[in-house]
TIDREN-603279 format. One line per 10 residues: number of its first residue (from 0); their letters; for each residue z, y, x of N, C-alpha, C. Coordinates in nm, 3 decimals. Last residue first. Layout:
BEGIN
NUM> A> Z,Y,X,Z,Y,X,Z,Y,X  ... $
This chain:
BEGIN
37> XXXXXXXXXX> 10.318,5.235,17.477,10.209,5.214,17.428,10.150,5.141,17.552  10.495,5.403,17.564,10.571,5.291,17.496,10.445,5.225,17.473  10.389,5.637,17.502,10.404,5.612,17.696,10.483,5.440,17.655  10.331,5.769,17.297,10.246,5.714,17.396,10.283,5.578,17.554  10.638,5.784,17.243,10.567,5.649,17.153,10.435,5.643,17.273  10.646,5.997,17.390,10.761,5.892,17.382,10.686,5.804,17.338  10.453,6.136,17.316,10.512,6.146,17.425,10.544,6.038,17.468  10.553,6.167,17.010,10.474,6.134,17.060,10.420,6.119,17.198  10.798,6.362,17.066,10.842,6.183,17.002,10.698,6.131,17.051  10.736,6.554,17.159,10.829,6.484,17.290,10.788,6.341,17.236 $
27> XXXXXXXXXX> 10.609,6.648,16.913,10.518,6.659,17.082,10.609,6.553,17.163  10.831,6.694,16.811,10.701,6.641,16.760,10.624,6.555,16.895  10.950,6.893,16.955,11.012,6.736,16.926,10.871,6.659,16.852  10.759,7.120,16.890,10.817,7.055,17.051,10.852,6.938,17.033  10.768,7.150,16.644,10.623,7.100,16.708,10.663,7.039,16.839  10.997,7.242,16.558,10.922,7.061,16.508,10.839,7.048,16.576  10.962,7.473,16.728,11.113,7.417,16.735,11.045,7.247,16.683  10.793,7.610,16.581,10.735,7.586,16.795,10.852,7.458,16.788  10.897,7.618,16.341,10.738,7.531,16.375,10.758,7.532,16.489  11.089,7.808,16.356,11.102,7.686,16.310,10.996,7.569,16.359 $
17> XXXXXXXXXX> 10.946,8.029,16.444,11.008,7.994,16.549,11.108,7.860,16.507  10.809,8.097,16.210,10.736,8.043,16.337,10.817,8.009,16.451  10.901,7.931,15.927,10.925,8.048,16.035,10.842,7.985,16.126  10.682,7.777,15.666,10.768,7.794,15.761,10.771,7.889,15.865  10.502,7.704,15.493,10.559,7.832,15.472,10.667,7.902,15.578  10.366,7.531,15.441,10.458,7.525,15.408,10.541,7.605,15.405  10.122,7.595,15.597,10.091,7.576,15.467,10.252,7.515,15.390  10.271,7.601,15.844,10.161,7.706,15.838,10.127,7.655,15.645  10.277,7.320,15.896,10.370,7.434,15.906,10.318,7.550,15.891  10.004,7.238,15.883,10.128,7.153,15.804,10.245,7.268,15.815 $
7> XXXXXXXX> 9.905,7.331,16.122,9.860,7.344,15.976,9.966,7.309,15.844  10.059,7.224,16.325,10.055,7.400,16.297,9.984,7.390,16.170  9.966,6.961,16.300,10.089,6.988,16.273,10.140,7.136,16.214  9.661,6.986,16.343,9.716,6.937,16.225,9.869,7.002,16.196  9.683,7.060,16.610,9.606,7.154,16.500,9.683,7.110,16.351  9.789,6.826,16.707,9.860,6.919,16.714,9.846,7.048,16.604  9.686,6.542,16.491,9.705,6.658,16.643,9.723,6.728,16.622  9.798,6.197,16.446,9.793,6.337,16.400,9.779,6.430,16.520 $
């Protein structure tokens, strides 16, 4: 999934924007995490 995607997904759910930077960061870390495990 990329990033565009994610802000879309939060953005069509209705969510605060300072909820979304907050999933998108851990989002971002977990994938991060799984890349580098890769």
């Amino acid at each position: 999934m990329t990033q565009e995607s994610v802000m879309l997904m939060c953005n069509n759910c209705g969510m605060q924007r300072a909820h979304s930077a907050r999933f998108i960061g851990n989002w971002l870390l977990k994938d991060a995490e799984t890349s580098a495990d890769e």
